[in-house]
C-alpha positions as CSV (number, residue, x, y, z in Angstrom):
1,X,0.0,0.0,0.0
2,X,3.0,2.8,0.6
3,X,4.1,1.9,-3.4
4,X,0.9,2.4,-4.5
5,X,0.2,5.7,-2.7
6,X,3.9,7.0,-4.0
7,X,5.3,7.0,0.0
8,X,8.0,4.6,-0.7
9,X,9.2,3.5,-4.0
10,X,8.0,0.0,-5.7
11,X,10.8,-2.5,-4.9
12,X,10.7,-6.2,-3.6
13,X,12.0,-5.9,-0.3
14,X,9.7,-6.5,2.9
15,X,9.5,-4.1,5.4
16,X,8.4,-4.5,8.8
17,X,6.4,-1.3,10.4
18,X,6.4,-0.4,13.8
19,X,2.9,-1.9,15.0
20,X,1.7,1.5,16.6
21,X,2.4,3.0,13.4
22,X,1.0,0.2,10.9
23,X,-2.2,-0.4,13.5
24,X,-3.0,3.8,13.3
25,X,-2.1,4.1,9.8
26,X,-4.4,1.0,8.8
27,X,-7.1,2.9,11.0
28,X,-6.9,6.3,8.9
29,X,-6.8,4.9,5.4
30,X,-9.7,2.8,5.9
31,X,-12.2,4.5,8.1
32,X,-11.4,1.9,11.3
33,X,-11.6,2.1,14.7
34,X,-14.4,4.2,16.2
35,X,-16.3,6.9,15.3
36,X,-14.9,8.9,17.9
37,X,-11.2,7.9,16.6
38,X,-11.4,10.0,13.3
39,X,-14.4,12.0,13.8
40,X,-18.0,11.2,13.3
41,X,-19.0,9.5,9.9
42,X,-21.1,11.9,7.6
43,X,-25.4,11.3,7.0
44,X,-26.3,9.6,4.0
45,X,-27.1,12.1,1.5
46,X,-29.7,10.9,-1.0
47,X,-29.0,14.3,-2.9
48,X,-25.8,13.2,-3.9
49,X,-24.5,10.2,-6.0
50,X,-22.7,8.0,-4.2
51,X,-18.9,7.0,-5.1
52,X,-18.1,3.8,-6.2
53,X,-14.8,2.2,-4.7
54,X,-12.8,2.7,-7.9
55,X,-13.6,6.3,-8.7
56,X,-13.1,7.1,-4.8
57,X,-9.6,5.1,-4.6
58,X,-8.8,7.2,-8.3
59,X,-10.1,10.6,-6.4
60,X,-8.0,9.8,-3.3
61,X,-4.8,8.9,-5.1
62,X,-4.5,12.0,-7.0
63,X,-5.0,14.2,-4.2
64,X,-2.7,12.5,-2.2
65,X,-0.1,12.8,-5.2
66,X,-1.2,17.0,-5.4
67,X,-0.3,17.4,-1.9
68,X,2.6,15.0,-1.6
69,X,4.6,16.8,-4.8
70,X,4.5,20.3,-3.1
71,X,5.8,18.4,-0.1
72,X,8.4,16.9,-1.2
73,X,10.1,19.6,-3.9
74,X,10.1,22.0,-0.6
75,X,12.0,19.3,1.2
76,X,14.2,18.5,-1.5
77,X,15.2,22.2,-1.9
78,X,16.0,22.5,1.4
């Protein structure tokens, strides 16, 4: 999952994460834990049309790749 969301770079090796870390990142990228762990999950809104898992995980992949480039040329020019 880090390769896909461009946090690491693709490559064979295993790596073993922290289990704080790997339990509370597992928690924020798929809406675990309690309500009260990441706020309070939104109403259904009938008004709207409803994602489908592909075009949400597209949606969330770009913006994750928007914010993350900003991110890391201000790093790298550092």
């Amino acid at each position: 999952m880090l390769g896909q969301l461009n946090i690491l770079p693709p490559s064979s090796a295993k790596l073993a994460l922290n289990a704080t870390f790997r339990f509370g990142f597992l928690h924020a990228t798929t809406g675990g834990g309690t309500s009260g762990s990441f706020n309070i999950p939104a109403e259904k809104d009938d008004k709207r049309q409803a994602f489908d898992l592909r075009t949400f995980d597209g949606f969330s992949l770009e913006r994750w790749r928007v914010a993350a480039v900003p991110l890391y040329l201000v790093d790298n020019a550092v």
